[in-house]
BAKETI-295743 format. One record per residue (C-alpha): residue in one letter; z, y, x. Coordinates in steps of 0.2 Angstrom, whole numbers, padded with zeros to 4 digits, always signed. Each point is the difference from the previous one (the first is absolute). Example, Ala and Ser with C-alpha at 12.3 -4.5 7.8 and 13.67 -1.06 7.14 Angstrom:
# BAKETI-295743
A+0039-0022+0062/S-0003+0017+0006/
//
This chain:
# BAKETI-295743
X-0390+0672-0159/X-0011+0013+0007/X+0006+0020+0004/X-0011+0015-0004/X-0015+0005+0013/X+0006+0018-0002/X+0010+0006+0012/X-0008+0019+0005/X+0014+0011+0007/X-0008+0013-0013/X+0008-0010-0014/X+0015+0010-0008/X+0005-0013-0015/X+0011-0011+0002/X-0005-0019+0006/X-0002-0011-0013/X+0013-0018-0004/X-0005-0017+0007/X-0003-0002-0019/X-0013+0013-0003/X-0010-0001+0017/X-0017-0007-0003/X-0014+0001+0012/X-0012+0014-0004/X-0018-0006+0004/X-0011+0015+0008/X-0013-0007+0007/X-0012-0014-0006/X-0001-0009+0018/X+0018+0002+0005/X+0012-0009-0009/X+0006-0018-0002/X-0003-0013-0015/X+0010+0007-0013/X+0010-0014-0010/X-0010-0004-0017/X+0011+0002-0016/X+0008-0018+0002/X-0004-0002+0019/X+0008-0015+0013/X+0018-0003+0000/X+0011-0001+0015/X+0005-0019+0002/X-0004-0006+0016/X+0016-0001+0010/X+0001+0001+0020/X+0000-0020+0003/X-0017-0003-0014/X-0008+0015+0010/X+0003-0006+0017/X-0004-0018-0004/X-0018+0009-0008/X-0004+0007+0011/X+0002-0016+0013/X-0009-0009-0016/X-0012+0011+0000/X-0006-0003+0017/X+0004-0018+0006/X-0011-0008-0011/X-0018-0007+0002/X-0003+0011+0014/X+0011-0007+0010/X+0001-0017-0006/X-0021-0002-0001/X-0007+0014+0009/X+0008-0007+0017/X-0010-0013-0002/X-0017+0010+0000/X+0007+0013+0015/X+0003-0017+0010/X-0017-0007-0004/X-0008+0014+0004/X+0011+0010+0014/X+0009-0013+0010/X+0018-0001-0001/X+0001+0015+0015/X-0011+0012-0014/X+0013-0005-0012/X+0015+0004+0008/X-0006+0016+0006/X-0008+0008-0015/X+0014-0005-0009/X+0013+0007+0010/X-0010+0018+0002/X-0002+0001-0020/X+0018-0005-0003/X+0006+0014+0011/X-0014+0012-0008/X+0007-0004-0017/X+0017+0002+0004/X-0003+0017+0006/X-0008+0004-0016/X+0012-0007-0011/X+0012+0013+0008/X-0011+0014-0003/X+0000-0005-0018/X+0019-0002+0000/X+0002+0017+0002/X-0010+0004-0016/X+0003-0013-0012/X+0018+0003+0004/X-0002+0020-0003/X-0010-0004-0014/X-0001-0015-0009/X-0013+0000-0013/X-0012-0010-0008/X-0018-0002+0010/X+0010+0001+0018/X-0011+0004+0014/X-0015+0004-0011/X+0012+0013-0006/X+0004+0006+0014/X-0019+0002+0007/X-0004+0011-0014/X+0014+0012+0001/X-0001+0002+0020/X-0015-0004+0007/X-0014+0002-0012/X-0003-0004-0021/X-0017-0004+0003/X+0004-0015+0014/X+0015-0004-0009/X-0012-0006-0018/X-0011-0009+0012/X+0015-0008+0008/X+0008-0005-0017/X-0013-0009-0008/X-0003-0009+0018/X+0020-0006+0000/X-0004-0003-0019/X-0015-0012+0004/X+0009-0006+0017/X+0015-0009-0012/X-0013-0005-0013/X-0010-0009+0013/X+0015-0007+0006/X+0007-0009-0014/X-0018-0007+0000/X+0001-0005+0019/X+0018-0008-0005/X-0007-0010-0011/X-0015-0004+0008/X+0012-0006+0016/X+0009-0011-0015/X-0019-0011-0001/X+0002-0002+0019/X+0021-0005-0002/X-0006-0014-0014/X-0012-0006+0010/X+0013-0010+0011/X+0001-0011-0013/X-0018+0001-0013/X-0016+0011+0000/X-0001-0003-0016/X-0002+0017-0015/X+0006+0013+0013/X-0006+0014-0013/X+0012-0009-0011/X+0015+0004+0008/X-0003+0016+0004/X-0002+0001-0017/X+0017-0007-0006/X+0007+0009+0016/X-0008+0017-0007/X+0010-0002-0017/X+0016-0003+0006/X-0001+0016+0012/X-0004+0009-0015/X+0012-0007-0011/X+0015+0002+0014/X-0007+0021+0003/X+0001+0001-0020/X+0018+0000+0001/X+0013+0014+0004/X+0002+0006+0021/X+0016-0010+0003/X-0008-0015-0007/X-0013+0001+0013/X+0013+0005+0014/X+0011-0014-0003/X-0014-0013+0002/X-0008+0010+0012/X+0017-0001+0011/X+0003-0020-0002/X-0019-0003+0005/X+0002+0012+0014/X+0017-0009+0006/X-0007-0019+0000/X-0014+0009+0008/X+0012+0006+0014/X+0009-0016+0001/X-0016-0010+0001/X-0006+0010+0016/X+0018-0002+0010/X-0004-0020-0004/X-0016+0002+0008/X+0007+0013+0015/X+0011-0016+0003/X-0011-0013-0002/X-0016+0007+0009/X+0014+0002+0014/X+0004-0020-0001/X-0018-0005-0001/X-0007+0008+0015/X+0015-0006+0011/X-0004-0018-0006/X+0007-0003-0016/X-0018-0003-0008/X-0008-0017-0007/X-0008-0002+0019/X+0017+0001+0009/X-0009+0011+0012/X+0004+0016+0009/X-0013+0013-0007/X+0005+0017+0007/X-0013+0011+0005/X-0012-0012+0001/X-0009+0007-0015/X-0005+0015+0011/X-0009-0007+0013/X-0013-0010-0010/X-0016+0004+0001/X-0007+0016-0008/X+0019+0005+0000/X+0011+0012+0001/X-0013+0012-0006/X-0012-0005-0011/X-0017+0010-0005/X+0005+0010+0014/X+0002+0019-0006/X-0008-0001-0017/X+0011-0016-0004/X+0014+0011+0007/X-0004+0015-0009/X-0005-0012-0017/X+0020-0003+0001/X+0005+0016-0004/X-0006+0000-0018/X+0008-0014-0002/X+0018+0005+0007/X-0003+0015-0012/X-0002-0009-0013/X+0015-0011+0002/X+0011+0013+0003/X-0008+0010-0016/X+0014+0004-0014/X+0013+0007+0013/X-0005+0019-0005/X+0004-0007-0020/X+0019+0006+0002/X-0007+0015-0004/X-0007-0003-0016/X+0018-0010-0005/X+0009+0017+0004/X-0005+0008-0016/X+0010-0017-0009/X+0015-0001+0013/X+0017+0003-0003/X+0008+0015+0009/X-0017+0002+0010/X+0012+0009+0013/X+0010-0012+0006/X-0011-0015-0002/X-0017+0004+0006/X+0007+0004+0020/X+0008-0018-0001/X-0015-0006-0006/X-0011+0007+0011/X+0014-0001+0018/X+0001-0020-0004/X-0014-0009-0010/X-0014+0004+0014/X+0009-0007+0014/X+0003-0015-0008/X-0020-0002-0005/X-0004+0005+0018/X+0012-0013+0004/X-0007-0014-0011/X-0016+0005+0006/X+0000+0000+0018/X+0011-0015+0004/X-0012-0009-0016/X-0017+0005+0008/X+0009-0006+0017/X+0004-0018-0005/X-0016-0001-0008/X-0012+0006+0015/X+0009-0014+0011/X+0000-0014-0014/X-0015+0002-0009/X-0019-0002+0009/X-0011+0011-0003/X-0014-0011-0004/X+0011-0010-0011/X-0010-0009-0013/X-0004+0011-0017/X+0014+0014+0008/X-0014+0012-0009/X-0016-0001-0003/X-0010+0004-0014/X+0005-0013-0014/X+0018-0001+0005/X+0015+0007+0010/X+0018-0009+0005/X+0013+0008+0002/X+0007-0002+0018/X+0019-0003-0007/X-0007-0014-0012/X-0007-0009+0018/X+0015+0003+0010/X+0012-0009-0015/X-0013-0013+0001/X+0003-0003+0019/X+0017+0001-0002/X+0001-0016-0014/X-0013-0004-0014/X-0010+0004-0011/X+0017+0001-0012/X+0007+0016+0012/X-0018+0007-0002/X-0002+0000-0018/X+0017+0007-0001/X-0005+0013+0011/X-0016+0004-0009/X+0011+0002-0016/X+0011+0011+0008/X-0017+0012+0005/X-0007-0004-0018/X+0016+0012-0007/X-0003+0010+0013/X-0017+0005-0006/X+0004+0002-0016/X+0013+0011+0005/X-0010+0011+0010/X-0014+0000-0015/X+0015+0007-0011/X+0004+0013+0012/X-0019+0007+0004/X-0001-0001-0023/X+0019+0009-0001/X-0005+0013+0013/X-0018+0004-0004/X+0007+0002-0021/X+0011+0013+0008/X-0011+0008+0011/X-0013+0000-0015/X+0012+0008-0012/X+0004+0013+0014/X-0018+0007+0000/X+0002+0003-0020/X+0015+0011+0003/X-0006+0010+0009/X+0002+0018-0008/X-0007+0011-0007/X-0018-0009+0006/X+0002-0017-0001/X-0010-0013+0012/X+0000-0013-0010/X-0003-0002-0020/X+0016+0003-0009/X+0001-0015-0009/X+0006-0010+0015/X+0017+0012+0002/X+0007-0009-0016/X+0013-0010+0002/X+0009-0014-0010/X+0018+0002-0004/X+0004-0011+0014/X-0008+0015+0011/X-0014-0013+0005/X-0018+0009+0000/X-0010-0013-0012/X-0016+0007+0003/X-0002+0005+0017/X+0007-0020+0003/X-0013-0005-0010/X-0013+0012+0008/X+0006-0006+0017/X+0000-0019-0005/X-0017-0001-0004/X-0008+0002+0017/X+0008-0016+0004/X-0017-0006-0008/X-0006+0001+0019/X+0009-0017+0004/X-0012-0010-0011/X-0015+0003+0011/X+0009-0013+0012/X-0009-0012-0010/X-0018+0007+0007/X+0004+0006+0016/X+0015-0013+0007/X+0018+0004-0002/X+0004+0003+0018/X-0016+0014+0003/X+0004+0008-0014/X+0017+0002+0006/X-0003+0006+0017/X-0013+0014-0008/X+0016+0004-0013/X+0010+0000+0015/X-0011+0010+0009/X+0000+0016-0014/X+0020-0001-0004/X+0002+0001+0020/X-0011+0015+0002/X+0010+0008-0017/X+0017-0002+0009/X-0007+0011+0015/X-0008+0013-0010/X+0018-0002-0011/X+0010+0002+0019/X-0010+0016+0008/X+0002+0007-0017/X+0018-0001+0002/X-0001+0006+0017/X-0008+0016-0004/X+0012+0004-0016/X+0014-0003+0010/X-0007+0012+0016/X-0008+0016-0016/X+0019-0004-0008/X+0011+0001+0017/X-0010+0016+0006/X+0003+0009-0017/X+0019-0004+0001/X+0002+0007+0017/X-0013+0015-0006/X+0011+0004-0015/X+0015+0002+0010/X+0009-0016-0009/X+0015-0008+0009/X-0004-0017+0008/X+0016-0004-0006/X-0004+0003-0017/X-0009-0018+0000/X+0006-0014-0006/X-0007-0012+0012/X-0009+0006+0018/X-0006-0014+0011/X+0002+0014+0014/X-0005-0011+0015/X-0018+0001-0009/X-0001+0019+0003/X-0011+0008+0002/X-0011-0015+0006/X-0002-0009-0014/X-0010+0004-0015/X-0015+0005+0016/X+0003-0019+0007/X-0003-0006-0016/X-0015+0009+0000/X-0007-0005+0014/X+0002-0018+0002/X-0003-0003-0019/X-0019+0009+0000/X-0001-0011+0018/X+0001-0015-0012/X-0008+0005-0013/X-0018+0002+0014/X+0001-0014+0011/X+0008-0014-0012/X-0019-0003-0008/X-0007-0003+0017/X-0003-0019-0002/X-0013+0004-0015/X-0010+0011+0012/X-0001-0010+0017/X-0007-0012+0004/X-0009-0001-0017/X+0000+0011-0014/X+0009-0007-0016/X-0004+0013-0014/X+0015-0009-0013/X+0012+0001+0014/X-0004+0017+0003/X+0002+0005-0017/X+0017-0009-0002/X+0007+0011+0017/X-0007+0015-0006/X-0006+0003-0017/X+0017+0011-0005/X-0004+0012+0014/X-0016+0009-0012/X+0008-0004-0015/X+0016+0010+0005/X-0012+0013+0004/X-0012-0001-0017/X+0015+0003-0009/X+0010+0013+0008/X-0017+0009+0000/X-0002-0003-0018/X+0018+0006-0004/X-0003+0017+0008/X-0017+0003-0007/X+0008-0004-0015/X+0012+0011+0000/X-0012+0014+0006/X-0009-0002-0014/X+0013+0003-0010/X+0007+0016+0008/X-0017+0006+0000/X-0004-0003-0018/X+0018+0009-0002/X-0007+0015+0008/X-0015-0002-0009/X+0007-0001-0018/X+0012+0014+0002/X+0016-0011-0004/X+0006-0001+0019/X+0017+0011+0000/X+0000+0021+0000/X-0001+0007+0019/X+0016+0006+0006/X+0003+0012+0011/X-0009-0005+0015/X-0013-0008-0007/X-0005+0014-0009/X-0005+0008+0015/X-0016-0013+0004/X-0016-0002-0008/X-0001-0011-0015/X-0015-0010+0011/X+0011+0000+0016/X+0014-0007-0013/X-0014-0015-0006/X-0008-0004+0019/X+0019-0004+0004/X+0003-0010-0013/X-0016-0009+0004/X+0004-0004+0019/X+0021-0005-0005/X-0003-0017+0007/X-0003+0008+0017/X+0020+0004-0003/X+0004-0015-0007/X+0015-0002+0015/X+0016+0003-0009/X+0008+0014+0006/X+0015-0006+0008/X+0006+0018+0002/X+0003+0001-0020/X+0004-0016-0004/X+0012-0006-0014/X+0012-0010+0012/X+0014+0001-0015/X-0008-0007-0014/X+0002-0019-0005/X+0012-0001+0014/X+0016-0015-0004/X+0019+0010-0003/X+0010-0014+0001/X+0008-0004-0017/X+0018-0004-0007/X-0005-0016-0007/X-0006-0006+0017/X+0016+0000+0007/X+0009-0007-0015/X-0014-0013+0002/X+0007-0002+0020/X+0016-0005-0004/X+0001-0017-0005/X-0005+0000+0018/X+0017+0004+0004/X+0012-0002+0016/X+0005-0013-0007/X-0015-0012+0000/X-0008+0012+0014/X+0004-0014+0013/X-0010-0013-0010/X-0013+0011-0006/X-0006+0003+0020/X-0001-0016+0001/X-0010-0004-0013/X-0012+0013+0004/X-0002-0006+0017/X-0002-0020-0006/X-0014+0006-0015/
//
């Protein structure tokens, strides 16, 4: 439910009911996606959006991509980088709880970019989320070749094949289909990664097919704890990034969650600490167990995945192959994510009203709510994973890895600069702090600028291993290629719509001058119009800080109450066990 923008103190009728609000669209670079006639329906519950967004970013990242930051940074790099992103990300998805719980549309912090910091960024930056999620899916399945290689080499662009219809197939069906298998996926994925917590304890204390202490010894080899030096430990960060990629995705769930209110703070106060969690103590038990110049830990036909090797030392070849199982569901899981979230964020850009940034055709829906066309749309870059067959499955990878990596950067300073344009119009407006819903108040007002920083930081130095010592044109391109096409297409967008106010002017359709505008000259009037993308800042002075924000409804709390005191002891618990 949204309430009217209009709220002028010059307004003498009376307000209008919660029935008859609706969200008055003045501005062509303002306002949020619009839902379509059909548009996505609200059936993801707390515990499937928690457990998606978990899914979402333990997956091949963490499970494959620790391999490669171990190979190429040392287990030092690893645990460093790891630990700075993690606590940049959880800053970030802070700053996004604050909006997605005020307003939880569909497009998420796309959305928000256009209507608070700029229009023109925020096109650029959705069709680069867009291609970020499509790639994805294609890295996912890409990372399932190097899974099944554990066992055979044999047709690897036939199983990302057979793995490509199923993701389809499953995204073809209605949203709490997908959360329900979303949530049991994510949960083994969780229990999977306590067994290894436990076991990586007992194996480095002894409990190994050697019988032997290993401790820290796997930091004083040679060429160890830092390998590369600082390229290898700046390489690292890509890799960190792409790993803990899909956090910022609770986002794009709000416009599908139930009582958005209430669930997206518990979503985003608990799920991150229990990634940073998995993550640190994971990376941990893998720097001290794992060399880095382990045998085929990544090179360019192949990468293991550090937990497969560790439940090898712990037993046999049985406890590996279980554990290469476990990360096979795991892929898949996170390819269903990257396909559900880049469908959303896809149907998002054609909603937008009343000038769409995407065709129309992908806003309809099915009467399940599922977007069909922007799945199929999205879907069909996964095309990319069949090169593998040319290049080597574990280079095509890493290059993949490289671009989704850099995407969730460029996804994360966006964040931090809607969330620093959205907090200064709230306090310039004169609105209450305590008028919202969900405040991460030990993050003001250092937050959105930390962000900021240390993301654009990132961004600069990460590609330093493709320039010294020599110069590596392809992994150049994969570090930084989204930098000048983020730039091509926000310029695009605005000369765009240059041209179009000018040919307005021009044609004599544009609307009659008022007032003031009566007052200045008709070629004064046309030179403006022609230099708007100077002003292409949103204004954060006039704003619309009302419109599509959440009223909580009746039927959310009636949906609250089998949740009752009754059963409130054993549903705490639950939610602390899942």
């Amino acid at each position: 439910m949204t309430r009217s923008a209009s709220r002028s103190s010059s307004r003498t009728k009376p307000e209008p009911s919660a029935r008859e609000q609706h969200v008055n669209i003045d501005d062509a670079e303002a306002p949020f996606p619009q839902p379509a006639r059909r548009g996505l329906h609200r059936g993801l519950s707390a515990r499937q959006v928690q457990m998606i967004a978990i899914g979402g970013t333990i997956g091949t990242g963490l499970f494959l991509g620790t391999g490669k930051s171990l190979a190429q940074g040392g287990p030092a790099s690893m645990l460093i980088c790891y630990g700075i992103v993690g606590f940049i990300v959880y800053v970030t998805l802070l700053l996004l709880g604050e909006m997605a719980t005020q307003y939880p549309v569909a497009g998420s912090f796309n959305a928000y970019a256009i209507r608070f910091f700029s229009p023109s960024y925020g096109f650029a930056l959705s069709w680069n989320y867009w291609f970020n999620d499509a790639v994805s899916v294609a890295s996912d399945l890409t990372a399932a070749q190097l899974v099944l290689q554990f066992w055979t080499p044999s047709y690897p662009w036939l199983v990302s094949l057979l793995f490509w219809v199923f993701l389809v197939s499953l995204n073809s069906f209605n949203v709490k289909a997908y959360g329900e298998l979303e949530y049991w996926l994510s949960f083994l994925k969780v229990v999977t990664i306590v067994i290894f917590i436990i076991l990586g304890i007992l194996v480095n204390v002894g409990v190994n097919q050697s019988h032997t202490y290993i401790g820290a010894h796997n930091w004083h080899i040679p060429g160890a704890p830092f390998v590369g030096g600082f390229g290898g430990f700046a390489n690292v960060f890509v890799t960190a990034s792409f790993a803990y990629g899909g956090t910022e995705s609770l986002g794009i769930t709000a416009g599908e969650t139930e009582n958005p209110s209430k669930n997206m703070p518990k979503v985003v106060k608990f799920v991150f600490w229990r990634i940073l969690l998995f993550y640190i103590l994971s990376i941990l038990l893998i720097g001290l167990n794992v060399p880095w110049d382990y045998p085929n830990l990544s090179n360019k036909t192949t990468t293991t995945s550090p937990f497969t090797i560790v439940f090898t030392l712990a037993g046999s070849n049985v406890a590996g192959s279980f554990m290469n199982t476990v990360i096979l569901t795991s892929v898949l899981s996170a390819g269903n994510h990257a396909l559900f979230a880049g469908t959303r964020v896809l149907y998002g850009l054609s909603v937008v009203s009343p000038t769409p940034h995407a065709p129309r055709i992908f806003s309809r829906t099915t009467r399940a709510g599922v977007p069909l066309y922007a799945l199929l749309a999205t879907s069909s870059i996964s095309v990319l994973c069949l090169g593998s067959s040319f290049i080597g499955s574990g280079k095509l990878w890493g290059w993949l890895q490289n671009i989704v990596g850099v995407s969730n950067q460029i996804a994360w300073l966006s964040i931090g600069l809607a969330s620093w344009r959205f907090r200064k119009a709230w306090i310039r407006q004169g609105r209450s702090l305590d008028e919202m819903k969900f405040r991460a108040s030990w993050t003001w007002p250092w937050g959105p600028y930390f962000v900021i920083i240390t993301v654009i930081s990132l961004i600069l130095i990460q590609g330093w291993s493709s320039i010294f010592p020599t110069f590596s044109a392809v992994d150049f391109v994969s570090f930084y290629i989204e930098i000048p096409v983020m730039i091509v297409m926000g310029l695009g967008w605005v000369l765009l719509k240059n041209a179009f106010i000018d040919s307005t002017s021009v044609s004599g359709n544009a609307d009659p001058p008022n007032e003031t505008t009566s007052l200045i000259p008709r070629e004064t009037e046309t030179r403006e119009a022609r230099y708007k993308w100077k002003s292409d800042i949103v204004d954060i002075d006039t704003i619309d800080l009302y419109s599509d924000e959440y009223t909580d409804e009746p039927l959310d709390e009636v949906k609250d109450k089998p949740r009752g005191k009754r059963f409130s002891f054993f549903w705490k618990l639950y939610d602390i066990v899942a």
